[in-house]
C-alpha positions, 0 to 999 in steps of 0.5 A: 455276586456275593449270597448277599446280593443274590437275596430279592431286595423290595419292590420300590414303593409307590411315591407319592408327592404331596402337594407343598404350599406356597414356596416361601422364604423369610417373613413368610415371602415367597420363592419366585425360583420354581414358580411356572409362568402360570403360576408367577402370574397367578401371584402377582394378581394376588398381590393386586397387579393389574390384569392388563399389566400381568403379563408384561410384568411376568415377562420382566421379572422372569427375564432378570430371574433366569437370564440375567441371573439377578436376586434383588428386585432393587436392580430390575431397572424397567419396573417401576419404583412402586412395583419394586418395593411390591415384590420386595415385600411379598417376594424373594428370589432364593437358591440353594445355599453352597455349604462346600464346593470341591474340584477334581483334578481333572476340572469337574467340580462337586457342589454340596448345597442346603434346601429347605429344612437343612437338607443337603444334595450334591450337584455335579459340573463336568467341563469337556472340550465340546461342552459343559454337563451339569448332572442334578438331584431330583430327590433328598435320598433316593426310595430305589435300593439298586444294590450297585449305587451308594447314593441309593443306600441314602432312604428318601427323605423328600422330594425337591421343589420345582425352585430346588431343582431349577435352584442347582443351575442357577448355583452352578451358573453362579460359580461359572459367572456364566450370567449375561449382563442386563441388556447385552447382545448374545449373537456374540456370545463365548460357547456356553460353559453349562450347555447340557443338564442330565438328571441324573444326580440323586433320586428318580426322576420320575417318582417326582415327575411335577417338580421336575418337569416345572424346572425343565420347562423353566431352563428350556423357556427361550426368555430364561436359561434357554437350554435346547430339550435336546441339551437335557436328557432325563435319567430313569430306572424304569417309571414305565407309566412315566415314560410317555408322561415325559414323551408329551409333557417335557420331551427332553432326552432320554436314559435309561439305567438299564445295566442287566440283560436278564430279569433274574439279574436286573431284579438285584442290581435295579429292583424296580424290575420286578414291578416292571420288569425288561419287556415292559421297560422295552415296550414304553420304550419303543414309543418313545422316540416317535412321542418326543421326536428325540434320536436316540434313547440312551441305555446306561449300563454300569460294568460289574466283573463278573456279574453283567459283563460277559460275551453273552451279555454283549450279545443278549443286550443287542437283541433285546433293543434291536429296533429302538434307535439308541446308544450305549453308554458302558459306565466302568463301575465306580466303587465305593466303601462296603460295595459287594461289586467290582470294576470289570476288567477294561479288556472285559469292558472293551470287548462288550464295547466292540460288539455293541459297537460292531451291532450298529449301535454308538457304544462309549465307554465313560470316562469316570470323572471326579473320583478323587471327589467321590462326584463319579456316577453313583457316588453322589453324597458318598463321602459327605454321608461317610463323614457322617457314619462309621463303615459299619453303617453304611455297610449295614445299609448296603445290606452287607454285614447281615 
């Protein structure tokens, strides 16, 4: 670890969402996509629908939305004409809009897409045997500053919507042609393409906690996307006042960036440290699984040569989690330009594995994925920011040319 990154980054600041007006597109129409149930009810009644019918209604409109995928209220066959034309004069059914679309050689796929106000993210789809992974963005930016991540040299610029989050897996499932059609039995089903969601993209989760849990909340309704809460697991760096809000309120799984072993390091790498530092993380941590009923909280923990990797580090990591039920995932470092850290050894890296593993505790070492698309973990909008700036800027936002 360089001079540099041994200097005591800022404590991340407190985030506050603002309240954004109704979601409206075009004409002043607004997004049904990101609307709860509540508050899909609350317009319809708006625009005059009648109480008795408001419920039935809701249902319709939210089965062709997010089951079958549709964007045109024209094709929503089981609404009267008169309704139809209703909606499509208050209403739009819109998504992030694609601006590229890459694919890795081994198969994952990276999405660019546009949100309001011509902001860009970047979605990330990963096909294994036994599953499909789509890993999400939270936030335009992120306000964390963890030295080993180049999507946290990105500033904030604002939280996603609700409609802006739920919107990358309605792209996703667009690119997969993974809607059923209208009416069709899915006993039989093909395995799902996209069965797993990981917020993990750009942002911290739980510094837009509102938003992201309405999106959660629509891809697990059992009339909609109808993902399991055990197929979505939620990605944080430490919220502590958070952890149990997403225990109660969306009870999906669990990970934590967690990537050092001691205070002293962990202040550098993941700076929310030292607003809540191990032993608090630890102690929300602890409740967790009896709030959500979930099995295991996941620890992430990116490989650094020479700065987190070491035997006493293995040992230090199964001490400090000793009675939570949890998995390891060791993350071998995915560089990126005007980084001040390196990729352990993997001799290093299986070794730290071997005395998780022999602690009793599941510890796999990811396989990095989409690096030939800078769409690995902590790449995020790498390569679309680099585009965009010479390396001496992005070596001045690491902090590396003093």
């Amino acid at each position: 670890m360089t001079d540099e990154t041994k200097a005591a980054g800022p404590v991340t600041p407190d985030v506050l969402t603002v309240p954004r007006k109704r979601p409206e597109g075009p004409d002043g129409k607004v997004n049904i996509v990101g609307l709860t149930r509540e508050a899909l009810r609350a317009e319809f009644a708006r625009i005059g629908t009648p109480e008795k019918q408001l419920k039935m209604r809701v249902n319709q409109v939210w089965q062709w939305v997010y089951q079958w995928g549709k964007r045109d209220f024209s094709v929503m066959t089981n609404l009267s004409k008169g309704f139809r034309a209703e909606l499509d004069a208050h209403f739009v059914i819109e998504v992030p809009e694609v601006v590229t679309k890459q694919v890795s050689d081994d198969g994952t796929r990276k999405y660019l897409v546009k949100i309001a106000g011509g902001h860009e993210v970047e979605v990330v789809y990963i096909p294994e045997t036994n599953r499909g992974t789509l890993c999400i963005s939270s936030q335009v930016g992120c306000t964390l500053t963890c030295t080993f991540c180049h999507t946290g040299t990105q500033k904030l610029v604002r939280n996603l919507t609700a409609g802006e989050i739920i919107g990358q897996v309605m792209v996703a499932r667009d690119d997969l042609d993974e809607w059923p059609e209208p009416g069709a039995s899915t006993a039989d089903a093909p395995a799902r393409l996209l069965s797993n969601i990981v917020l993990m993209g750009m942002g911290e989760p739980l510094y837009n906690f509102d938003n992201v849990r309405d999106a959660m909340k629509i891809a697990m309704d059992g009339e909609g996307i109808s993902l399991s809460r055990r197929r979505i697991t939620l990605s944080t760096s430490g919220v502590v006042p958070a952890i149990a809000k997403t225990a109660e309120e969306i009870g999906c799984l669990l990970a934590v960036s967690f990537h050092a072993t001691t205070d002293e390091v962990r202040d550098v790498l993941v700076p929310i440290n030292k607003r809540w530092n191990i032993e608090a993380l630890l102690t929300s941590l602890r409740e967790y699984p009896k709030l959500s009923n979930s099995e295991r909280i996941t620890f992430e923990y990116v490989m650094l040569k020479g700065v987190n990797d070491s035997v006493e580090d293995a040992r230090r990591l199964v001490k400090l989690i000793k009675g939570i039920p949890a998995k390891i995932n060791l993350i071998p470092f995915n560089e990126w330009p005007g980084s001040a850290y390196e990729r352990s050894d993997w001799d290093q890296i299986e070794q730290f594995a071997d005395i998780v593993h022999k602690a009793g505790y599941s510890s796999p070492i990811r396989r990095p994925r989409g690096e030939d698309i800078m769409a690995a973990c902590g790449q995020l909008k790498s390569a679309t920011e680099r585009e965009r700036k010479s390396r001496r800027q992005i070596e001045a936002e690491a902090g590396l040319n003093g």
